[in-house]
N, C-alpha and C positions, 0 to 999 in steps of 0.2 A: 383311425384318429386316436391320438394319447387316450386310454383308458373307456374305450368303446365297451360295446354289449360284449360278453362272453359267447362265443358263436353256440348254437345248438348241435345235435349232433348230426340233425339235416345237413348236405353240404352244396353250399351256393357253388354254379356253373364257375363262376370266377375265381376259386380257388384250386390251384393243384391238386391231386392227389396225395401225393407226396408231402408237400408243404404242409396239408392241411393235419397229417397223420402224426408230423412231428408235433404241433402243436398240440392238439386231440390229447396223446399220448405221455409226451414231456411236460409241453408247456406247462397245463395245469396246474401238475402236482409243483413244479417250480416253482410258480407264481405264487402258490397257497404258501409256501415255506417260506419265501422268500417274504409277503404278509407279515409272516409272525414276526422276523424279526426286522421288518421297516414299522412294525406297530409299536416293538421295544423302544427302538431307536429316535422314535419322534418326540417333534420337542415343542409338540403342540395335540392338545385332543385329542385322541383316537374317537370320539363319537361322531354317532351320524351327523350331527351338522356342529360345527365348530363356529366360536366366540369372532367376530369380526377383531376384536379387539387382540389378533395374535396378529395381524397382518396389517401395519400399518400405511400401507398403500390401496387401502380399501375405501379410505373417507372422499378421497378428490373422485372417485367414480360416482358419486352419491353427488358431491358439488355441482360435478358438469352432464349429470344421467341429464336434462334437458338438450346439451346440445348434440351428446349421441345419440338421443331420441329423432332427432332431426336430421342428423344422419342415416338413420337407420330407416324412416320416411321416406328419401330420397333414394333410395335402393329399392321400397317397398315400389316404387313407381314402375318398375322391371319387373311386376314379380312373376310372370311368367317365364322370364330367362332364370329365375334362382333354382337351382337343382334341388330336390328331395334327398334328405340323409342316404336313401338308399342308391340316390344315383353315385352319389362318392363315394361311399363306400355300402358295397353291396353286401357284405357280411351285415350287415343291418337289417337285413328285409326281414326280422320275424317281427320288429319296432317300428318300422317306418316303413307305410304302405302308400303307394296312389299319391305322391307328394304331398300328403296330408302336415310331412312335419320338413320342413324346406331349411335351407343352411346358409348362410353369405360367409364363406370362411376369410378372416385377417390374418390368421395366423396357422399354420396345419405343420404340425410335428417339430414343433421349434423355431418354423421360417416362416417368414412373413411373405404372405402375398402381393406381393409390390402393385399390382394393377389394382387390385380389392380394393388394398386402405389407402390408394391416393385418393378414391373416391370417400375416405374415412378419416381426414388428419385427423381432427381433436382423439377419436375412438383410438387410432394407431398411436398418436401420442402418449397418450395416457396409459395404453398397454404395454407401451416400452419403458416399463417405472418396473414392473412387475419382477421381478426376479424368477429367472427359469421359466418362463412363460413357453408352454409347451401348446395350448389348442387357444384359440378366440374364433369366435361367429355370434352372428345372429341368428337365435333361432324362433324360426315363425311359427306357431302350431298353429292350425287350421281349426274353426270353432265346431268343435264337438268331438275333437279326437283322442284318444287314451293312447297312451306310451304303456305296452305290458310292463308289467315287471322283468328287470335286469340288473346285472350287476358291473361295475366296474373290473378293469384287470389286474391294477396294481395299487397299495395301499401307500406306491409314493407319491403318487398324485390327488391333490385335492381341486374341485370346483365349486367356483363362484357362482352365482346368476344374478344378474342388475335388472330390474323391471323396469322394460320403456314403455312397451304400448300394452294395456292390461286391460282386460274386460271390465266395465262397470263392477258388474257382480263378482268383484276380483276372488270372492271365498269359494268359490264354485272354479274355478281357473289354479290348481294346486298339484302340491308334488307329496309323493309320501316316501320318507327316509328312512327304512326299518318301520319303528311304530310311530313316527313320530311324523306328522303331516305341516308342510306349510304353505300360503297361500302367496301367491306373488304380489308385491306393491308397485307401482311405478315410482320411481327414484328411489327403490330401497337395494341394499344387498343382504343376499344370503349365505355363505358357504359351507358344504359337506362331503361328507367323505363317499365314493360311488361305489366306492368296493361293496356296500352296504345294500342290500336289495330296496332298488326305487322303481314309482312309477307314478304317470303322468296324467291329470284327466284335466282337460278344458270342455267341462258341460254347461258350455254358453254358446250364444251365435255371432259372436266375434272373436276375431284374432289373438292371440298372446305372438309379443315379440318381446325377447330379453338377448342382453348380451350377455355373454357364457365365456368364460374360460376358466382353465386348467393352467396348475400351477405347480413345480417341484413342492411337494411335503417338506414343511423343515424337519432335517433330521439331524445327528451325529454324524460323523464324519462315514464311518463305516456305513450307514445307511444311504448318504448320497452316492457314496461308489456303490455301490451295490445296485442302489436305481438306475446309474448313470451305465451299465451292465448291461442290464434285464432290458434297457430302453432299445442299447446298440441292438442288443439281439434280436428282440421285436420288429426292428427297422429290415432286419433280412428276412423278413418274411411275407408273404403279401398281403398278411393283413395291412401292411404299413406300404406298400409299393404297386398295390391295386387304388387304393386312394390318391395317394403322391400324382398317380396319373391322370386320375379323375377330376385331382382339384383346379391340373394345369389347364387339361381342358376347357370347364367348368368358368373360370378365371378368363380365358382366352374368348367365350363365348359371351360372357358378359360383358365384356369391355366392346365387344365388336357392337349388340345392342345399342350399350350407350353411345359409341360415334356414332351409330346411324340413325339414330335418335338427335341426334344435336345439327349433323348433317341435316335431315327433312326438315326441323325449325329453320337453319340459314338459308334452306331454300325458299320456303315459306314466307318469308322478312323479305327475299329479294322484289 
C-alpha cells in the first residue's frame, strides 16, 4: 500500500527472490535520493506532522467525522470478515501480527474500491475532494496493541488520520512522530509525514478506529513528476501487486458476508 513499512531484511514467503533483491539493493538508495530532493521541492512542511491549515480540504472531515463514525460502525458489525494489515499485505508482518491491527480499505493505490465505499458514501464522498488521494481505510487497532517502529517509503506522500471511535483514556491510545508524540481525539485530524520513524501504542482495553489516508505531497513541478515515476515503478513490483490481489479478494469476501447477512434477516421477517 502507498508508503507501507520498509520491509526488513527477513524475507516474507510472498515475495520473489528476485523482486525482492531489486528492491533490497536499488530501491533503497533510490528512494533515499530521491527524499532529498521531494524534501527540496515541497511546498508545504518537511516536519513530522504538518499544519492542517496547508490542506484545505481537511475541515469538511472534521464537520461530517460523526457520520463516518457511523459508517465506520456499521462495518465494525462484520468485524470478523475485516482482514488484518498483514493479510493484505503480507510485507507487513514484522507490524501487524494476529489481526490485532485490521484494515476496511476505500481506496488502495489510487483506486477506489467500488463494493467497500458503496457500503461508505458520505466517507467516499468526501474523499474524492482529496487531490491525488492515493491509500483511505479504516484502521481498527485492538486494545493493548503496539505498532513497532517504522518508517514510510516515500517523502511524496503525506498522511492524515481522523479520530472516530477513541478510547476513553484517549492519552494512553497514541502515535509517536520522530520525538514528537500525539494522542488521537474523536472528530479531530492530524497530519504527518511517515518517512519519519513512527509508532503505535493503544494501552487501553478498548478499540481505536480512525480513518487514514495518504495523499500526493504538494510539491513543484519536478517533484510531482518525479513521484509520479518512483510510484509507476513501485506498482511493478509486488510490493504493490501482492496487495492489489489481496484487497480484491478481501473486497469480494466482505461484500459476500454482508448479503448473507441481509439474506438470514429476510428470511427471518418471512
Amino acid at each position: 500500500m502507498a508508503n507501507a513499512d520498509i520491509p526488513s531484511p527477513e524475507r516474507p514467503k510472498s515475495i520473489s527472490g528476485g523482486r525482492r533483491r531489486f528492491i533490497k539493493k536499488i530501491g533503497k538508495k533510490a528512494l533515499l535520493k530521491v527524499s532529498e530532493i521531494q524534501t527540496k521541492k515541497s511546498l508545504v512542511p518537511t516536519t513530522p506532522f504538518i499544519d492542517n491549515k496547508y490542506f484545505d480540504f481537511l475541515p469538511q472531515f472534521e464537520e461530517h467525522w460523526q457520520e463516518i463514525e457511523k459508517e465506520a460502525r456499521e462495518i465494525l458489525k462484520f468485524r470478523d470478515e475485516i482482514p488484518g494489515f498483514e493479510d493484505i499485505s503480507p510485507d507487513q508482518y514484522r507490524i501487524a501480527k494476529d489481526n490485532k491491527w485490521k484494515t476496511f480499505v476505500l481506496y488502495g493505490f489510487g483506486t477506489r474500491l467500488e463494493k467497500n465505499t458503496a457500503l461508505t458514501p458520505v466517507s467516499a464522498r468526501l474523499l474524492e475532494t482529496i487531490p491525488n488521494l492515493q491509500t483511505a481505510w479504516f484502521s481498527i487497532l485492538a486494545p493493548g496493541y503496539h505498532i513497532p517502529a517504522h518508517k514510510g517509503v516515500t517523502k511524496g506522500i503525506v498522511r492524515s488520520h481522523l479520530g472516530l471511535i477513541i478510547p476513553k483514556d484517549y492519552e494512553k491510545c497514541r502515535i509517536r512522530v520522530d520525538d514528537q508524540i500525539m494522542p488521537w481525539q474523536a472528530g479531530k485530524v492530524f497530519t504527518f509525514d511517515d518517512t519519519y520513524e513512527h509508532e503505535v501504542w493503544n494501552d487501553t482495553d478498548e478499540e481505536r478506529v480512525i480513518l487514514l489516508f495518504d495523499f500526493d505531497r504538494p510539491m513543484k513541478f519536478s517533484g510531482r513528476f518525479l513521484n509520479k515515476l518512483m510510484m509507476k515503478l513501485m506498482k511493478m513490483t509486488a510490493y504493490y501487486q501482492d496487495p492489489k490481489k489481496n484487497l480484491a479478494s478481501a473486497e469480494d469476501r466482505f461484500e459476500a458476508a454482508v448479503k448473507q447477512a441481509g439474506a438470514n434477516l429476510e428470511a427471518m421477517s418471512d
